[in-house]
N, C-alpha and C positions, 0 to 999 in steps of 0.2 A: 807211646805205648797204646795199643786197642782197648779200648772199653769192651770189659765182656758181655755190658748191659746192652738188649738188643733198641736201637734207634729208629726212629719215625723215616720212611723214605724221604721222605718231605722237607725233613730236617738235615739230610745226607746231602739234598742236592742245593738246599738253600745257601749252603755251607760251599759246595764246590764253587756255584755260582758267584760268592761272593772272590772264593780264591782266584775265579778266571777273570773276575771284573767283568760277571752278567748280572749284576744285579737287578739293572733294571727291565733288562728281557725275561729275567724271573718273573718281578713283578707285572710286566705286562703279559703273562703268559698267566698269571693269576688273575687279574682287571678281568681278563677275556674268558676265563673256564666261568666267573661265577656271575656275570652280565647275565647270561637268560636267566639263572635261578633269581637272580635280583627282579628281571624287570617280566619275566613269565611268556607266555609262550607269544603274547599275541603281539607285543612289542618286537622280541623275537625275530619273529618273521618281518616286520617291517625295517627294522637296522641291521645293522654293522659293525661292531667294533674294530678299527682301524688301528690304531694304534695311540697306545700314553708317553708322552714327556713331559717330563720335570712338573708331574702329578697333573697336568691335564688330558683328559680321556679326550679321544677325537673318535665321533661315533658318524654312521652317514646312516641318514635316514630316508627311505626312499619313497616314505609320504608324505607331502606338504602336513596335511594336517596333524599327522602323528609327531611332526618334527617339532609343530607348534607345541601341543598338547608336552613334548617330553621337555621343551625350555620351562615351561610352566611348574613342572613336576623337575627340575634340577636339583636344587636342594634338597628334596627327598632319597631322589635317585642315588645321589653322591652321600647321605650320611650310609643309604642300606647298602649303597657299596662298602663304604671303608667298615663297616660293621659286619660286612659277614666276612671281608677279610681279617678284619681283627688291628687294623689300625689305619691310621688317616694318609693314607696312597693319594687317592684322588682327591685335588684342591676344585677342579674345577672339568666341565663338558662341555665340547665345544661338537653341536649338533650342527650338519650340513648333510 
């Protein structure tokens, strides 16, 4: 039976997603919209997000030193990832 109460899109597809068995191309299609807002414009422009499995993000960064500076800033990175998604996705970043 339909619910007459109207629903979140967000929530329509998270739900299909899971019915098709995409779940995790959900999530990595979420990892990758909220990366710039996380890491802002000027990181941004020097990476990649590439793709996550089984909650590791694999990012390519295409300046030595920026690549240094984001291992350093990991753990930061990764708790304001899973914080603006709203739960603990990302275990770990593996910068190349």
């Amino acid at each position: 039976m339909a619910s007459k109460h109207p629903r979140k899109l967000d929530d329509i597809v998270l739900e299909m997603c899971g019915v098709l068995g995409l779940d995790e191309a959900y999530e990595q299609h979420r990892i990758m919209n909220v990366w710039n807002t996380v890491v802002g414009d000027t990181i941004t422009r020097v990476s990649r997000v590439r793709h996550c499995k089984d909650g590791v993000l694999y990012v390519t960064v295409f300046n030595a030193s920026w690549r240094q500076e984001l291992r350093f800033r990991k753990r930061h990175v990764i708790s304001a990832l899973n914080k603006e998604l709203g739960s603990d996705i990302v275990r770990d970043i593996v910068f190349y």
